[in-house]
PDB file of N, CA, C and O in Angstrom:
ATOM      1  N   UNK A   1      12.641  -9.132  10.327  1.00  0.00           N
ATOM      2  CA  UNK A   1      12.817  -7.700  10.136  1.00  0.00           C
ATOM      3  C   UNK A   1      11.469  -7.001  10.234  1.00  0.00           C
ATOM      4  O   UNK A   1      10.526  -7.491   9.613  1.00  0.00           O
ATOM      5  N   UNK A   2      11.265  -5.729  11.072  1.00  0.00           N
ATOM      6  CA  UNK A   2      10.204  -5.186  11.110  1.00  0.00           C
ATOM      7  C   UNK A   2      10.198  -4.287  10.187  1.00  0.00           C
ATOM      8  O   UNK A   2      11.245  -3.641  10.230  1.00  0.00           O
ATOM      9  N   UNK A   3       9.533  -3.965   9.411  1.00  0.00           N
ATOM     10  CA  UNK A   3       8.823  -2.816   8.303  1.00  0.00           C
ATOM     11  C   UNK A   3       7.625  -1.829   8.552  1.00  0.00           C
ATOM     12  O   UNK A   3       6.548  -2.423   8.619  1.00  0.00           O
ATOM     13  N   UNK A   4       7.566  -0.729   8.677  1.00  0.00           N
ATOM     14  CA  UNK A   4       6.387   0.093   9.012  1.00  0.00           C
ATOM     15  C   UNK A   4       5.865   0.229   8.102  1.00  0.00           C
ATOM     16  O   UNK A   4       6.591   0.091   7.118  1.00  0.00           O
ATOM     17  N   UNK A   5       4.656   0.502   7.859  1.00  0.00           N
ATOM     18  CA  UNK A   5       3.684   0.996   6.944  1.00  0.00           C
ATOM     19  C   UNK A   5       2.374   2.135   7.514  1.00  0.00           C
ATOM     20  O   UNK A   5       1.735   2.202   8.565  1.00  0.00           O
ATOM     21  N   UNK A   6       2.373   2.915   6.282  1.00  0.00           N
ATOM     22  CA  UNK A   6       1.444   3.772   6.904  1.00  0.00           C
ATOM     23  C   UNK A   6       0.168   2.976   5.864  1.00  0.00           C
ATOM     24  O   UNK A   6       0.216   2.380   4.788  1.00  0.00           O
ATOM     25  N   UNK A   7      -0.961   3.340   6.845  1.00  0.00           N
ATOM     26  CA  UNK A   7      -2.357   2.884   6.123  1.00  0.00           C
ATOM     27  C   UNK A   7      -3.055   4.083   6.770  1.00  0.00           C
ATOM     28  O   UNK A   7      -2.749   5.057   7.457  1.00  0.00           O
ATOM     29  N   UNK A   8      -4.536   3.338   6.016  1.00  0.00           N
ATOM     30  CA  UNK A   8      -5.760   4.773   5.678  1.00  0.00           C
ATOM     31  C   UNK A   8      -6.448   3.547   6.370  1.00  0.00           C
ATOM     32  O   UNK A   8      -6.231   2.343   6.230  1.00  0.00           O
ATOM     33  N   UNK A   9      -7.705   4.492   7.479  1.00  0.00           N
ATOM     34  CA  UNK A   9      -8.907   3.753   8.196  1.00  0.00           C
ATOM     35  C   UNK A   9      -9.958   4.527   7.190  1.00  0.00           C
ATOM     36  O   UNK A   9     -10.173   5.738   7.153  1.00  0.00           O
ATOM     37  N   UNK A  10     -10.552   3.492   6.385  1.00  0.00           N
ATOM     38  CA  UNK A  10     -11.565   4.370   5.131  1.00  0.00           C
ATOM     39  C   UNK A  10     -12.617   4.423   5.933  1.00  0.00           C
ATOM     40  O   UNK A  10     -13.300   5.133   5.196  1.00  0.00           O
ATOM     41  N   UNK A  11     -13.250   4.251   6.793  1.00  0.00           N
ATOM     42  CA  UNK A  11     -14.202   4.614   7.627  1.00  0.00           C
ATOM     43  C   UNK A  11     -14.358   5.744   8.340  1.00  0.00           C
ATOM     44  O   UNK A  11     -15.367   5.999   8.998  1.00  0.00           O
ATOM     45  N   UNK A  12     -12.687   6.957   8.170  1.00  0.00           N
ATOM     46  CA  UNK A  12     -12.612   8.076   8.921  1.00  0.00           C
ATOM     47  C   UNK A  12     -12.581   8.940   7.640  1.00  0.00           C
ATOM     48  O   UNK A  12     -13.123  10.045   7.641  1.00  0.00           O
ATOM     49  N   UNK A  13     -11.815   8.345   6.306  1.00  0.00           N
ATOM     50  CA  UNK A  13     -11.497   9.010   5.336  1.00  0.00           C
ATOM     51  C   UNK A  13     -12.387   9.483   4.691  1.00  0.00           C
ATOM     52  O   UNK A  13     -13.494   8.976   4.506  1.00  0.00           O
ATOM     53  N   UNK A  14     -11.788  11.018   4.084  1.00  0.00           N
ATOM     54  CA  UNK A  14     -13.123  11.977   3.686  1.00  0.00           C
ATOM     55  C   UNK A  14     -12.354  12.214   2.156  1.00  0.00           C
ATOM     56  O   UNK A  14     -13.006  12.935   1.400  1.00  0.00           O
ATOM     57  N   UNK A  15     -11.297  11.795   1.715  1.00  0.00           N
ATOM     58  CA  UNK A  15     -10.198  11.951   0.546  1.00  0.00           C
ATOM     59  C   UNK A  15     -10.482  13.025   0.248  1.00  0.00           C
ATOM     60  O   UNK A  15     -11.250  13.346  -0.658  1.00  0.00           O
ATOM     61  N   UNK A  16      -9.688  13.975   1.234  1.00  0.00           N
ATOM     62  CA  UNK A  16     -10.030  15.067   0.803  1.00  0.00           C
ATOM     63  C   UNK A  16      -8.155  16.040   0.366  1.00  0.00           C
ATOM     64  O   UNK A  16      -7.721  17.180   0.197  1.00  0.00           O
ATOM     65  N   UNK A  17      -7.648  14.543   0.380  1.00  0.00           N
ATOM     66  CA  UNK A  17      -6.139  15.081  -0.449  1.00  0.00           C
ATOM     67  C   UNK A  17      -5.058  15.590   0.019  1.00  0.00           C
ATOM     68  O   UNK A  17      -4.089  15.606  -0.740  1.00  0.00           O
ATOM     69  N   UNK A  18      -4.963  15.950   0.902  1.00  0.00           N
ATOM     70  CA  UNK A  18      -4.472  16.596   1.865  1.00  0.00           C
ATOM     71  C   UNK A  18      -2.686  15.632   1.756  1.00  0.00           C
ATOM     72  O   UNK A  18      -1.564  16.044   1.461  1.00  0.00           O
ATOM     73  N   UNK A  19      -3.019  14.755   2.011  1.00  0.00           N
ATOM     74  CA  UNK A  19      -1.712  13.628   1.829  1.00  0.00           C
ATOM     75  C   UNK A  19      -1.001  14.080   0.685  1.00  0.00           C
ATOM     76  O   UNK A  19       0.118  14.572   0.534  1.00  0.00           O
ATOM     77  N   UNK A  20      -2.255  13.688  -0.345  1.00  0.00           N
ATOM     78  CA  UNK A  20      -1.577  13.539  -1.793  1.00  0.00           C
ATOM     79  C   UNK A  20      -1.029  15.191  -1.954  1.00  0.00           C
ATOM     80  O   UNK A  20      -0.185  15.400  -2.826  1.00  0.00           O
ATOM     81  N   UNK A  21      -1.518  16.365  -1.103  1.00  0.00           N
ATOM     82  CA  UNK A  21      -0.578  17.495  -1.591  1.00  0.00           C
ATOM     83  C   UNK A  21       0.636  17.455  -1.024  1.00  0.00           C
ATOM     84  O   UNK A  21       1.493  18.330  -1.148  1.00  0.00           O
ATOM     85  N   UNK A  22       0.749  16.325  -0.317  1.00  0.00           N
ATOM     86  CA  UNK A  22       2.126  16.845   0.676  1.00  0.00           C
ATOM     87  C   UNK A  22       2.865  15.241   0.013  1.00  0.00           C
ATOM     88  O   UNK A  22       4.061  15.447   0.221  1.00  0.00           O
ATOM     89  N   UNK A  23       2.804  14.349  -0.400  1.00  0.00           N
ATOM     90  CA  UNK A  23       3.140  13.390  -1.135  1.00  0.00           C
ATOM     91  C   UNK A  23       2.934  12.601  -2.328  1.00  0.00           C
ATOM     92  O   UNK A  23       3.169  11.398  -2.434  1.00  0.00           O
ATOM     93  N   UNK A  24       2.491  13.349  -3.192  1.00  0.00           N
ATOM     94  CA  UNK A  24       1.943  12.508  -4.612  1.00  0.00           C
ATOM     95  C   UNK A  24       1.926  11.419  -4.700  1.00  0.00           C
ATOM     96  O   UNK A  24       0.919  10.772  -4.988  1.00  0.00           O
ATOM     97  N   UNK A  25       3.811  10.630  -4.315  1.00  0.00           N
ATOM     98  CA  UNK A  25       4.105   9.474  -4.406  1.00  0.00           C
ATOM     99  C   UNK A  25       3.977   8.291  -3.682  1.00  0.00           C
ATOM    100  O   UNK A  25       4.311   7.161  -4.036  1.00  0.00           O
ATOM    101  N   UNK A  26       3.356   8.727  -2.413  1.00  0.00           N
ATOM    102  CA  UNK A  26       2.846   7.660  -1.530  1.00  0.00           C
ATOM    103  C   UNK A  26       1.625   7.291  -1.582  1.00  0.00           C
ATOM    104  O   UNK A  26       1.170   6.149  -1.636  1.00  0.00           O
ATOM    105  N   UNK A  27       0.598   9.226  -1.547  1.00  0.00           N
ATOM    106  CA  UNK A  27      -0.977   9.038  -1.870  1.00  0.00           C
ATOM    107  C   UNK A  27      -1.160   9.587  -2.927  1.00  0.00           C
ATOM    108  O   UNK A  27      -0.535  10.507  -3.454  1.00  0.00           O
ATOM    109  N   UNK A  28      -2.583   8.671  -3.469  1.00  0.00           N
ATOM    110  CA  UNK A  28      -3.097   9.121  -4.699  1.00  0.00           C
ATOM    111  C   UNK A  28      -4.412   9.231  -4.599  1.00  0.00           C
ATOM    112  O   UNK A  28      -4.951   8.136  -4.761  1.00  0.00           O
ATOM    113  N   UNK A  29      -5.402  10.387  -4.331  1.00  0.00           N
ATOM    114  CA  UNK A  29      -7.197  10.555  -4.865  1.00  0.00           C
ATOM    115  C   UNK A  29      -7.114  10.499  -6.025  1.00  0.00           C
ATOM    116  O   UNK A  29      -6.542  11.318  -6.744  1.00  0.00           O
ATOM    117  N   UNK A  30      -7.861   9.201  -6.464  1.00  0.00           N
ATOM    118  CA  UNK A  30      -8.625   9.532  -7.712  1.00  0.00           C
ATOM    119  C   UNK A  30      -9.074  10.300  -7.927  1.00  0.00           C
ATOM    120  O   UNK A  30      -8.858  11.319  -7.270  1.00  0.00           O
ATOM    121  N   UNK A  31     -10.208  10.297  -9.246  1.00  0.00           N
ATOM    122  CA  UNK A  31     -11.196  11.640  -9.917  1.00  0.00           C
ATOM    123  C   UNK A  31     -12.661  10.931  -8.629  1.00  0.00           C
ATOM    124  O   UNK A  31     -13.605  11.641  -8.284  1.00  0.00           O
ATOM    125  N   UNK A  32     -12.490   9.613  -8.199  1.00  0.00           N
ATOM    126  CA  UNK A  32     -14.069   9.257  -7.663  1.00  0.00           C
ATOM    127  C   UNK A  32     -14.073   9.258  -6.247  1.00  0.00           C
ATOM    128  O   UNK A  32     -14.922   8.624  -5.620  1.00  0.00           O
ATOM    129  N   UNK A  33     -13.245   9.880  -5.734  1.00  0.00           N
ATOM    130  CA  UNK A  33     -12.734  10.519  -3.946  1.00  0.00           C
ATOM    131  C   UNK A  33     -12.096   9.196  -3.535  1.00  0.00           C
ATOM    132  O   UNK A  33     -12.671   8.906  -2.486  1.00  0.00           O
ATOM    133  N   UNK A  34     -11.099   8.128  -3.850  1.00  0.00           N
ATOM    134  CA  UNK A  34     -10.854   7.057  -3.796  1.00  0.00           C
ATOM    135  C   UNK A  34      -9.647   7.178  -3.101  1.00  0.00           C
ATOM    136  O   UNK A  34      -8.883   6.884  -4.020  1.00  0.00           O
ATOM    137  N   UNK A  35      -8.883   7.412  -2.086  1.00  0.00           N
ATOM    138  CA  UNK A  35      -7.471   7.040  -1.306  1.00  0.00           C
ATOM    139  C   UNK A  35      -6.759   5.986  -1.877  1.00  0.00           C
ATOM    140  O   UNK A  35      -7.254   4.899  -1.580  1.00  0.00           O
ATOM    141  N   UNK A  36      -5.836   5.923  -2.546  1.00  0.00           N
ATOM    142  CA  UNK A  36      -4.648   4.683  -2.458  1.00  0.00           C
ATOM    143  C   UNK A  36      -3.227   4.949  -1.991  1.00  0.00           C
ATOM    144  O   UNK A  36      -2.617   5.891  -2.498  1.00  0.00           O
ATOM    145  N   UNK A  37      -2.659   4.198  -1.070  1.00  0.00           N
ATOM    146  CA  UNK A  37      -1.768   4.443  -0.825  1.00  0.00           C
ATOM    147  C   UNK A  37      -0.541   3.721  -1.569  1.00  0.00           C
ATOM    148  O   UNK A  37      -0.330   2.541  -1.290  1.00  0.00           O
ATOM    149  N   UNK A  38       0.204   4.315  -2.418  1.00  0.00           N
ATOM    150  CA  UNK A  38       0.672   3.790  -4.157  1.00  0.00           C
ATOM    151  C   UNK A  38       2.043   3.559  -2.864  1.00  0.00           C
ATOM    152  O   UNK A  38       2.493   2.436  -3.087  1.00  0.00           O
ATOM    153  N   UNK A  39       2.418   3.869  -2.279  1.00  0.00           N
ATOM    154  CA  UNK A  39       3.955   3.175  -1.674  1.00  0.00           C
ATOM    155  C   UNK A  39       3.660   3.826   0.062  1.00  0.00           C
ATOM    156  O   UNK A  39       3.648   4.967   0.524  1.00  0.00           O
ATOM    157  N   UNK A  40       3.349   1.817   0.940  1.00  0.00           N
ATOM    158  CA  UNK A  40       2.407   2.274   1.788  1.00  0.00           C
ATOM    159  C   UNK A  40       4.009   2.048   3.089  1.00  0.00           C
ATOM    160  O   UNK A  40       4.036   2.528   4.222  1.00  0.00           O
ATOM    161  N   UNK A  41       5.507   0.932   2.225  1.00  0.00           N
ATOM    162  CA  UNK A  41       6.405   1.051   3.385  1.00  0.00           C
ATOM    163  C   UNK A  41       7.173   2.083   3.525  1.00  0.00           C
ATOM    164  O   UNK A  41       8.058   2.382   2.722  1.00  0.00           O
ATOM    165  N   UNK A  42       6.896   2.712   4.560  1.00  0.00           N
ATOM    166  CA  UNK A  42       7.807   3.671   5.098  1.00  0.00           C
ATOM    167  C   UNK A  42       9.587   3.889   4.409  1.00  0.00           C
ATOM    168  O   UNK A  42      10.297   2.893   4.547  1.00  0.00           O
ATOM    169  N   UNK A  43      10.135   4.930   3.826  1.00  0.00           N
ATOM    170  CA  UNK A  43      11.185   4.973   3.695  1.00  0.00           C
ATOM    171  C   UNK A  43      11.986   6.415   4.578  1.00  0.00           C
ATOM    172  O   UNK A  43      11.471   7.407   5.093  1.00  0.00           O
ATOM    173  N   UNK A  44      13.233   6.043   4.476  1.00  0.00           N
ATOM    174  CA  UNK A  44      13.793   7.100   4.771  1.00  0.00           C
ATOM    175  C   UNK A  44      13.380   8.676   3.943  1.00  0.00           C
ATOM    176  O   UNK A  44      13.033   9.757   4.420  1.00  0.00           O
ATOM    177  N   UNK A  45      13.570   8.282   2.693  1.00  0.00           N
ATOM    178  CA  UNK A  45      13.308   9.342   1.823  1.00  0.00           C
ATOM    179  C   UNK A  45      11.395   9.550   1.873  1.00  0.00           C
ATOM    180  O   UNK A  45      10.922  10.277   1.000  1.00  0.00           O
ATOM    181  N   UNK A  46      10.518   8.963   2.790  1.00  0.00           N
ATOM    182  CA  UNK A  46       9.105   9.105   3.377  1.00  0.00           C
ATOM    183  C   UNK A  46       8.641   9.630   4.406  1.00  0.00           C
ATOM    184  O   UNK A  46       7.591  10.239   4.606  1.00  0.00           O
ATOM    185  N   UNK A  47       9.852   9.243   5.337  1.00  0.00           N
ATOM    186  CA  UNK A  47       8.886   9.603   6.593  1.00  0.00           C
ATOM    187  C   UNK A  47       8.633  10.544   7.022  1.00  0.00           C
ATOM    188  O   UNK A  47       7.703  10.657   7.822  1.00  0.00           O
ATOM    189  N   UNK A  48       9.389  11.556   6.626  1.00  0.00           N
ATOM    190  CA  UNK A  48       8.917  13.376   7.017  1.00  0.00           C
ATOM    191  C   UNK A  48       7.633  13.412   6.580  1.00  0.00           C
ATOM    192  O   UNK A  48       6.782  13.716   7.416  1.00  0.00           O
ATOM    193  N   UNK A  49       7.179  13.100   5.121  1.00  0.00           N
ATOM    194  CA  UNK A  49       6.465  13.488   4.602  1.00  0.00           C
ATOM    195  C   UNK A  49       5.193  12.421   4.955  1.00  0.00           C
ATOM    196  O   UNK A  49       4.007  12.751   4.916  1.00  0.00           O
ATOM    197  N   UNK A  50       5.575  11.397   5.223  1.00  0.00           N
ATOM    198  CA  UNK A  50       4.449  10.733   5.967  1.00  0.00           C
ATOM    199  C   UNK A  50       3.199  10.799   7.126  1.00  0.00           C
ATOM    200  O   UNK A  50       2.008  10.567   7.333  1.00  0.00           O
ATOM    201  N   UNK A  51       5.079  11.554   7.983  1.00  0.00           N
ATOM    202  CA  UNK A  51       4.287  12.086   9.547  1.00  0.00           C
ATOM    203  C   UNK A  51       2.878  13.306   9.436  1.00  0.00           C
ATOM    204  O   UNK A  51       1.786  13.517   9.963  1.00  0.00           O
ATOM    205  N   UNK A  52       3.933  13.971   8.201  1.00  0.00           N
ATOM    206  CA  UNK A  52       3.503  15.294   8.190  1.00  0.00           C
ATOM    207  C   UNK A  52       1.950  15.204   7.754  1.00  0.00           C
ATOM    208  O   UNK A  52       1.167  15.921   8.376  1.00  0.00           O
ATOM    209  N   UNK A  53       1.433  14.343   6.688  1.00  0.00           N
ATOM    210  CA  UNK A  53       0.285  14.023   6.108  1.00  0.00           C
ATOM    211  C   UNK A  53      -0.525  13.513   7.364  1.00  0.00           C
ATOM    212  O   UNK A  53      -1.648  13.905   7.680  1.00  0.00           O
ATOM    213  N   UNK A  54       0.340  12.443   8.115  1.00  0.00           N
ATOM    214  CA  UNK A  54      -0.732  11.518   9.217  1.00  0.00           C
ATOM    215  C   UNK A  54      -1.209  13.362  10.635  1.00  0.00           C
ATOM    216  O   UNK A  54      -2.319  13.404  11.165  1.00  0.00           O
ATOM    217  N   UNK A  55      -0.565  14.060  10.797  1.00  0.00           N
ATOM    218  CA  UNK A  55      -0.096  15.253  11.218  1.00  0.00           C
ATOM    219  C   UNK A  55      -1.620  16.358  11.182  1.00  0.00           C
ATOM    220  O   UNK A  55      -2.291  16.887  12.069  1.00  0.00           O
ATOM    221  N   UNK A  56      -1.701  16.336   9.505  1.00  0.00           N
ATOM    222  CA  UNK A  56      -2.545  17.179   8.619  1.00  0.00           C
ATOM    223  C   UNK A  56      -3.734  16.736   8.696  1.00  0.00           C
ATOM    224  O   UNK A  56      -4.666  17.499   8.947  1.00  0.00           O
ATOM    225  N   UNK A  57      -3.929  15.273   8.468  1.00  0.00           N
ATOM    226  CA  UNK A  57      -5.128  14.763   8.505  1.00  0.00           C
ATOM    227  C   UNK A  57      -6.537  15.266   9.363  1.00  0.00           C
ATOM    228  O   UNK A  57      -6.684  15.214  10.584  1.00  0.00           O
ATOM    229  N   UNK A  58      -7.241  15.625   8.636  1.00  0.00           N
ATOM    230  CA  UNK A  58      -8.509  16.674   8.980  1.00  0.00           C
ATOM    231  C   UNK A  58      -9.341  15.475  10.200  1.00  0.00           C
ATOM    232  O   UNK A  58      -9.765  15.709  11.332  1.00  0.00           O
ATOM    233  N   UNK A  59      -9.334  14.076   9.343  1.00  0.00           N
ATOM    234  CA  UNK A  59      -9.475  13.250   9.633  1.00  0.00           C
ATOM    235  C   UNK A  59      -9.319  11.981  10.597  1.00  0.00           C
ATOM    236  O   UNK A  59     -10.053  11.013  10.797  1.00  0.00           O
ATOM    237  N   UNK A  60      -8.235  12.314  11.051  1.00  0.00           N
ATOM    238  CA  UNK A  60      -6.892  11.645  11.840  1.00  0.00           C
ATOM    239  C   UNK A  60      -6.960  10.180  10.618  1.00  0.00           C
ATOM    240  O   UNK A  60      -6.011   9.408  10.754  1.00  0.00           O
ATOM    241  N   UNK A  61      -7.616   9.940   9.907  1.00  0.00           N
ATOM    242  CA  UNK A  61      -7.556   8.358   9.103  1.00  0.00           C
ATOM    243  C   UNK A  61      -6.060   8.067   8.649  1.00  0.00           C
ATOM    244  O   UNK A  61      -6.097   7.604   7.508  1.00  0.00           O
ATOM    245  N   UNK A  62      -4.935   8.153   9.056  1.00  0.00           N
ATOM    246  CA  UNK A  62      -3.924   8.219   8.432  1.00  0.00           C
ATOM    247  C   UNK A  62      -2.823   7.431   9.675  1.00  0.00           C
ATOM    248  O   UNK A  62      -2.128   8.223  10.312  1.00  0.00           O
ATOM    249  N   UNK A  63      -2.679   6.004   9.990  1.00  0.00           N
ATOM    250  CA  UNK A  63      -1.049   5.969  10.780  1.00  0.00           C
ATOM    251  C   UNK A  63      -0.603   5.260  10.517  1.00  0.00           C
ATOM    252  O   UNK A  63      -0.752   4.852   9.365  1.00  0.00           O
ATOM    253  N   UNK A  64       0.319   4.576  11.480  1.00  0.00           N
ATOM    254  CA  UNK A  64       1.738   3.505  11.109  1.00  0.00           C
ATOM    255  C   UNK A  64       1.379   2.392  11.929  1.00  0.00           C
ATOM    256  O   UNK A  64       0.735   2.187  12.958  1.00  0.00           O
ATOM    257  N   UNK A  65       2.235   1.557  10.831  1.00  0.00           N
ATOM    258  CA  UNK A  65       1.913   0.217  11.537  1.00  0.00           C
ATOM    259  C   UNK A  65       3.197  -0.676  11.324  1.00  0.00           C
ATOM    260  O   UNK A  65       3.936  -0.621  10.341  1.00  0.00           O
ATOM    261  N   UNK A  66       3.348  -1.575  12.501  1.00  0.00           N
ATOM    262  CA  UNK A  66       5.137  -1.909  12.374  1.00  0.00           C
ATOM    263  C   UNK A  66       4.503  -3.406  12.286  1.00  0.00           C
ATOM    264  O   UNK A  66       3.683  -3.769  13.129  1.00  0.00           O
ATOM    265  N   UNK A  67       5.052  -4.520  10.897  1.00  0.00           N
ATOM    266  CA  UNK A  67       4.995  -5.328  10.712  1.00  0.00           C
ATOM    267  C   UNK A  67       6.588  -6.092  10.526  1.00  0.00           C
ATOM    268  O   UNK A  67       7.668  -5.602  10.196  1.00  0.00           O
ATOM    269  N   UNK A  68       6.122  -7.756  10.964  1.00  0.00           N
ATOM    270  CA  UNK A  68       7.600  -7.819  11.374  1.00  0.00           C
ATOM    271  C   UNK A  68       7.077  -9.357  10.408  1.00  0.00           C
ATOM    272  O   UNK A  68       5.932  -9.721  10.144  1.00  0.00           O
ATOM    273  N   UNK A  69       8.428 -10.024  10.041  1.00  0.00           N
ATOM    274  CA  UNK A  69       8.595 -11.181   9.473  1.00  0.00           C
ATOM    275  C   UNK A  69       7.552 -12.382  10.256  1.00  0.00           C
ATOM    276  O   UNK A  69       7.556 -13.550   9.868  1.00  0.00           O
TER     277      UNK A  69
END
């Protein structure tokens, strides 16, 4: 079964939040400019809000990645 996931390239990332305003529950900045991506597989009830963040990104540091068994 393939599973997508969105990930962060921290080498582009400036955590500048942008995600976390448009998804709390996927991204989280810390208080120390820190990116985590707290729920990184794609769901139905995600992916609008996924695109939309990878979309926003000032940065482009934000895409998908299709992992399979």
């Amino acid at each position: 079964m393939t599973t997508r996931k969105v990930v962060v390239d921290y080498g582009l990332c400036e955590a500048n939040a942008i995600c976390m305003g448009i998804n709390a529950e996927v991204f989280h900045v810390d208080d120390e400019d820190n990116l985590y991506i707290l729920k990184p597989d794609i769901t139905p009830e995600t992916e609008r809000d996924v695109h939309e963040a990878i979309r926003r990104c000032p940065r482009q540091a934000l895409s998908i990645i299709e992992e399979g068994d």
